[in-house]
C-alpha positions as a Python dict, from the first residue, in 0.01 Angstrom:
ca = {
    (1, 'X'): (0, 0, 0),
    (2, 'X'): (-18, -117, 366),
    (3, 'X'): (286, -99, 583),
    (4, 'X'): (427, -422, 579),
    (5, 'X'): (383, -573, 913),
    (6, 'X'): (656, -548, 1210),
    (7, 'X'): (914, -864, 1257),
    (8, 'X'): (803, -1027, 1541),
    (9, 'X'): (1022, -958, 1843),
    (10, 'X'): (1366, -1185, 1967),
    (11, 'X'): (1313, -1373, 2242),
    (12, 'X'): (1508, -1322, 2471),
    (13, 'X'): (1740, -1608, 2480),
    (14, 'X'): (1847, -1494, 2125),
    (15, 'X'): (1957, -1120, 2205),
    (16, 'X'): (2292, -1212, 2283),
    (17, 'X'): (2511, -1545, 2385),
    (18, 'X'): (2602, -1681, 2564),
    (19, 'X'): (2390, -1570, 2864),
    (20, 'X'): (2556, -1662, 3157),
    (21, 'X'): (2308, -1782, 3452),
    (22, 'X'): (2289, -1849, 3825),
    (23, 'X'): (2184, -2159, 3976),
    (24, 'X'): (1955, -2181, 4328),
    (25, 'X'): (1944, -2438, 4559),
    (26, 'X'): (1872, -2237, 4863),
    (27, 'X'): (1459, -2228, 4873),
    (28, 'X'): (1402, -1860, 4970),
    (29, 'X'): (1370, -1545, 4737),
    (30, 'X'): (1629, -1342, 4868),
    (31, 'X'): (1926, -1540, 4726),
    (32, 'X'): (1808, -1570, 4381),
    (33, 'X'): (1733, -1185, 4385),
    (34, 'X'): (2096, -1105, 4474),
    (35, 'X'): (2178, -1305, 4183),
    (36, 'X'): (1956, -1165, 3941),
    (37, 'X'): (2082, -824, 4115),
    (38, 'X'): (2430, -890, 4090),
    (39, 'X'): (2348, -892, 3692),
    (40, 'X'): (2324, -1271, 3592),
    (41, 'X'): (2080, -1281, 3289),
    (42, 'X'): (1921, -1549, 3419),
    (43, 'X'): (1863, -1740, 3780),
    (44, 'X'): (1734, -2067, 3771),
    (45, 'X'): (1525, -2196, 4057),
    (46, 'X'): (1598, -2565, 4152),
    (47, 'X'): (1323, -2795, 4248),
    (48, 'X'): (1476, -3144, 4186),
    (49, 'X'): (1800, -3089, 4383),
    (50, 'X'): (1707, -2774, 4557),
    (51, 'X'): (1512, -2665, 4826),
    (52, 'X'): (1234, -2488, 4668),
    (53, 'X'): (876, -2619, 4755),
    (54, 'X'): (614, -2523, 4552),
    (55, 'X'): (516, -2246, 4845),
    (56, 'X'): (852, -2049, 4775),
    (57, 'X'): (803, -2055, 4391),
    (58, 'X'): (604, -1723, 4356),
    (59, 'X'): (786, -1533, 4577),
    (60, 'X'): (1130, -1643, 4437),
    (61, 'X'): (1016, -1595, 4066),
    (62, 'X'): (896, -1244, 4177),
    (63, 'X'): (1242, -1202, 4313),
    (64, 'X'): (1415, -1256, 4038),
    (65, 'X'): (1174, -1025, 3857),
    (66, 'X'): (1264, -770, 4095),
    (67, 'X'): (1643, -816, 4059),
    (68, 'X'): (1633, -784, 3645),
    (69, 'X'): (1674, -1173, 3512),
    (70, 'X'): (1491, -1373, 3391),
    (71, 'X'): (1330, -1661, 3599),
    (72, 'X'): (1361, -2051, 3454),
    (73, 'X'): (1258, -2351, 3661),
    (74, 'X'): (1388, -2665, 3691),
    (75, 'X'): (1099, -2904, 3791),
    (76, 'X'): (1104, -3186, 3990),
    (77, 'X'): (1046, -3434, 3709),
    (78, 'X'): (895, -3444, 3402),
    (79, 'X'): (560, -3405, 3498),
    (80, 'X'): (224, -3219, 3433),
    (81, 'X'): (138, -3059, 3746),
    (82, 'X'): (509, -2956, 3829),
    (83, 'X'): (558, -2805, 3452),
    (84, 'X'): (224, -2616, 3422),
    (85, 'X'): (250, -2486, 3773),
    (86, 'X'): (601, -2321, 3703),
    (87, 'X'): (482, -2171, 3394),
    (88, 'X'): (158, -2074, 3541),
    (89, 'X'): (338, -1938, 3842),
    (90, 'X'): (593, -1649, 3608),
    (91, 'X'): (877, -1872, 3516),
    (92, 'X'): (1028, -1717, 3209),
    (93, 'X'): (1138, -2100, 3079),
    (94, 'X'): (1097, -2469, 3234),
    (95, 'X'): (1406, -2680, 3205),
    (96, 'X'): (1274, -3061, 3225),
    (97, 'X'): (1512, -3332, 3375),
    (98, 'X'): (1591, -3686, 3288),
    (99, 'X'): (1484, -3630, 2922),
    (100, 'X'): (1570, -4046, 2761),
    (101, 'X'): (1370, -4013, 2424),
    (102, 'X'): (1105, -3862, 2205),
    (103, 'X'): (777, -3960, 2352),
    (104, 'X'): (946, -3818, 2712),
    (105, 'X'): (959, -3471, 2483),
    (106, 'X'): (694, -3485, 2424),
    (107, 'X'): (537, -3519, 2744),
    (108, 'X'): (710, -3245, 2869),
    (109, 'X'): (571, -3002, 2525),
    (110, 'X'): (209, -3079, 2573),
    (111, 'X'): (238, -2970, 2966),
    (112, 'X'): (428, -2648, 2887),
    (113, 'X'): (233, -2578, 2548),
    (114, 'X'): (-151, -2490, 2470),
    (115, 'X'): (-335, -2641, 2248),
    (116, 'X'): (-305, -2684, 1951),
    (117, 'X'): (60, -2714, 2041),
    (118, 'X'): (37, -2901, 2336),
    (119, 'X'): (-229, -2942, 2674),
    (120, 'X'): (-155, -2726, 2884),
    (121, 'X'): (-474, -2622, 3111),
    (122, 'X'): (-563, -2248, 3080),
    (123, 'X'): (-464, -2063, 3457),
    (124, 'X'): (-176, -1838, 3381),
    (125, 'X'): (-258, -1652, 3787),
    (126, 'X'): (68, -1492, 3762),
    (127, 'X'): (185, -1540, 3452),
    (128, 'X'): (-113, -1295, 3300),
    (129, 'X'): (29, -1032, 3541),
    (130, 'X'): (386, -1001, 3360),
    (131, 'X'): (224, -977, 2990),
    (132, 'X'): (-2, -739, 2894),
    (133, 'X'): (-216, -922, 2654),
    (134, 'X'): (-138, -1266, 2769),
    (135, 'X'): (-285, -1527, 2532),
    (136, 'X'): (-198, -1883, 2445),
    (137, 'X'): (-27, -1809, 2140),
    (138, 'X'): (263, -1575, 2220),
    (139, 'X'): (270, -1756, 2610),
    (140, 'X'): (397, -2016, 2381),
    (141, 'X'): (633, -1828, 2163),
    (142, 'X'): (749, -1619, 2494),
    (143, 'X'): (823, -1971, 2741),
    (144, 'X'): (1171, -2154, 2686),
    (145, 'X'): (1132, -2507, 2742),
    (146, 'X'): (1425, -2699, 2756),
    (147, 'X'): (1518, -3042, 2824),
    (148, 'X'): (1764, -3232, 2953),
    (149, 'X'): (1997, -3470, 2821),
    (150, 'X'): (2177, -3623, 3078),
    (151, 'X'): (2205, -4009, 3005),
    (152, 'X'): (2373, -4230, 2743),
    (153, 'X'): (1995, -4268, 2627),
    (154, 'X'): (1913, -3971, 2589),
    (155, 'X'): (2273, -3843, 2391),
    (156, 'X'): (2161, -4152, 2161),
    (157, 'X'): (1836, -4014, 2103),
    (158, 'X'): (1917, -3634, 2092),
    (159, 'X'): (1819, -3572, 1716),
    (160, 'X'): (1491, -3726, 1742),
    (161, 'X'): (1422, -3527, 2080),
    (162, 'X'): (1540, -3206, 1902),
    (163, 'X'): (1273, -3278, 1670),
    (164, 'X'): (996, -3255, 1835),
    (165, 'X'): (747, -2952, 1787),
    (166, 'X'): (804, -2734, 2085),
    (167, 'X'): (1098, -2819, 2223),
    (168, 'X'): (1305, -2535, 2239),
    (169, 'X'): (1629, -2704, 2298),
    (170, 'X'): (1879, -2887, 2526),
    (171, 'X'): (2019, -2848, 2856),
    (172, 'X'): (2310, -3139, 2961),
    (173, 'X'): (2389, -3178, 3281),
    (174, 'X'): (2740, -3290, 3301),
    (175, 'X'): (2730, -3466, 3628),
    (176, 'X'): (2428, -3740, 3573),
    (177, 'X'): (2555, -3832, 3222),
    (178, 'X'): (2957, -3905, 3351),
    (179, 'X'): (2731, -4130, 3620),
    (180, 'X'): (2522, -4292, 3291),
    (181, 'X'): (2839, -4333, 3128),
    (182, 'X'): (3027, -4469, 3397),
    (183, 'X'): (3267, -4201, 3441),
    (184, 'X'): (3382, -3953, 3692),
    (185, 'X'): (3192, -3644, 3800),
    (186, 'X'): (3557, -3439, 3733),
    (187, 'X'): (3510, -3008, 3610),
    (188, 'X'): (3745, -3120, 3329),
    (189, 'X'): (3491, -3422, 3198),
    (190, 'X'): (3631, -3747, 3120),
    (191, 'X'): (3704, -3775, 2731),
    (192, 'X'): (3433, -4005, 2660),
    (193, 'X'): (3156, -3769, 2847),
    (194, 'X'): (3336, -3498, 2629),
    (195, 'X'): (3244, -3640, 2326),
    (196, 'X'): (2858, -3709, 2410),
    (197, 'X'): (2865, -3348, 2502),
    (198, 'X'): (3024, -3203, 2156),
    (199, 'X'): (2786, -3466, 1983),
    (200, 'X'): (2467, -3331, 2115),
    (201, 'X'): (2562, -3018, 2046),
    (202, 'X'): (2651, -3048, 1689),
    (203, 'X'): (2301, -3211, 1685),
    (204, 'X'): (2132, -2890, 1835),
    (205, 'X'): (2339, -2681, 1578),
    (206, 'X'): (2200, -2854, 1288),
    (207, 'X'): (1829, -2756, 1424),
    (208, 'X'): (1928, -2413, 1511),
    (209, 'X'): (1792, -2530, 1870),
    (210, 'X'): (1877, -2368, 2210),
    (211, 'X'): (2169, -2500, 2409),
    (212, 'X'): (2247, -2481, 2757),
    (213, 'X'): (2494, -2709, 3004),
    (214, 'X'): (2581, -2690, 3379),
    (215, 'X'): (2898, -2527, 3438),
    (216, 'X'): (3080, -2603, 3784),
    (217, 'X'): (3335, -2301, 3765),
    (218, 'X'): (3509, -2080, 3552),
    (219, 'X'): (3689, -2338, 3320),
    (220, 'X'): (3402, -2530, 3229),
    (221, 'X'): (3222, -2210, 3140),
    (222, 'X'): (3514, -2101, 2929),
    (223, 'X'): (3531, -2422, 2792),
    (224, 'X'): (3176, -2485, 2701),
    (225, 'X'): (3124, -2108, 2560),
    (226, 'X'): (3404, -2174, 2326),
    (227, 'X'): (3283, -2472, 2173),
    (228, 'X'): (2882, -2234, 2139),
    (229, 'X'): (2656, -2328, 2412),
    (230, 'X'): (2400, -2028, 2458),
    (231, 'X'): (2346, -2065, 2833),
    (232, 'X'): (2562, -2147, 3042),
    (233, 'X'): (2505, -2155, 3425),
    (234, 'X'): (2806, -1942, 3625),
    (235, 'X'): (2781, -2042, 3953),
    (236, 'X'): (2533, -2222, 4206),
    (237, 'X'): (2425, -2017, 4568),
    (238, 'X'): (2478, -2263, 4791),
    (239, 'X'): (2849, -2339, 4679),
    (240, 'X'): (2958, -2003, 4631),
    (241, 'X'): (2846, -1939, 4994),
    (242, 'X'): (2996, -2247, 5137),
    (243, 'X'): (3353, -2103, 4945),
    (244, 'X'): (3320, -1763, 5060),
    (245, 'X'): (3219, -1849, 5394),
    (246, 'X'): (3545, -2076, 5411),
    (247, 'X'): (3764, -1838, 5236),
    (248, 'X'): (3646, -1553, 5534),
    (249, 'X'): (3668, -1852, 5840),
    (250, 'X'): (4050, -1876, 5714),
    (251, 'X'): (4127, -1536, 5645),
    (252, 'X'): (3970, -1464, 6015),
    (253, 'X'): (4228, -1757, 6148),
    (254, 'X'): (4491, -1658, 5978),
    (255, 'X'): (4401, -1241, 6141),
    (256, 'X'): (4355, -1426, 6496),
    (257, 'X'): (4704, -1631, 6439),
    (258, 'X'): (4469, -1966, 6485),
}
């Protein structure tokens, strides 16, 4: 009888949660290395609110490769050319912004999917470098591609988004949906932004799909792991410089009795 074959292997985002995860801004590779360094399990590199043009993407993916996390993306916008040129570049996962409804899913799936799964054009460059027999089929199975809900629209349509072949799951940013909603952008969330929060999340639950939500301290990352998010996002580079760098200007005052 033939030995039965091996299971196929975890991906990563499923060996343990949550996976807590630093956030770049800063556009160089040296920040998002000390990151991945200081033992975050994964960095993500910002391109729609950060400084990271698409001539710092290699060298801050191979950063974060060097530091021991894993590398995600967050594009521009939900486009071709800025998905497939992540992917192709080494990111380990492509988190897709401003995410309203289906058909936007599944834009963002054929761009970070080959066919028969999606469109993406055949050019790994760097990608083929980290995986020893690269090939469509387990580039697929081995990229996270999240999306993001972030609007009243897109909380609406969150089980018909989860539903799409290829989407991986979910990542809410907290900030853009209190501004759909009408609410403050407050750590502790206003009650109604709470509730489209816990209801796309019971959503991704009941698809088993990946979950993930921008966390603007401590609390919020306490209080988002409680309620089962699996990635949540402990701290961004450029604020936790601009507090340490305050925190030291006062503590130097308060030494030079300024």
């Amino acid at each position: 009888m033939a030995d039965a074959a091996p299971p196929p292997p975890v991906p990563w985002w499923r060996t343990e949660r949550p996976l807590l995860g630093g956030w770049s801004t800063l556009g160089g590779p040296l920040a998002p290395e000390l990151m991945a360094a200081t033992g975050f399990a994964w960095v993500c590199l910002d391109q729609q609110h950060g400084a990271y043009p698409a001539s710092a993407l290699v060298p801050s993916l191979q950063a974060v490769d060097a530091g021991g996390a894993r590398a995600l993306v967050r594009v521009a916008w939900n486009e071709t050319a800025a998905i497939s040129f992540a992917l192709d570049a080494g990111a380990d996962g492509a988190i897709v912004p401003m995410v309203d409804d289906a058909d936007a899913a599944r834009r963002a799936v054929a761009a970070a999917r080959y066919p028969p799964a999606g469109a993406r054009s055949w050019g790994p460059v760097r990608a083929q470098l980290r995986t020893p027999g690269f090939a469509p089929a387990s580039a697929d199975a081995d990229v996270l591609l999240l999306v993001m809900v972030e609007t009243a629209a897109a909380c609406d349509a969150a089980p018909e988004i989860l539903a799409v072949p290829g989407v991986d799951g979910i990542f809410i940013g907290p900030n853009d949906l209190a501004l759909s909603l009408g609410e403050p952008r407050t750590p502790d969330p206003a009650p109604a932004v709470r509730e489209r929060i816990e209801g796309v999340l019971e959503a991704a639950g009941e698809r088993g799909a990946v979950t993930g939500i921008y966390c603007s301290g401590a609390d919020a990352v306490a209080r988002w792991a409680a309620a089962g998010f699996d990635l949540l996002s402990a701290g961004a580079d450029g604020s936790l410089l601009a507090a340490a760098a305050a925190d030291a200007l006062s503590a130097a005052r308060a030494a030079a009795g300024g």
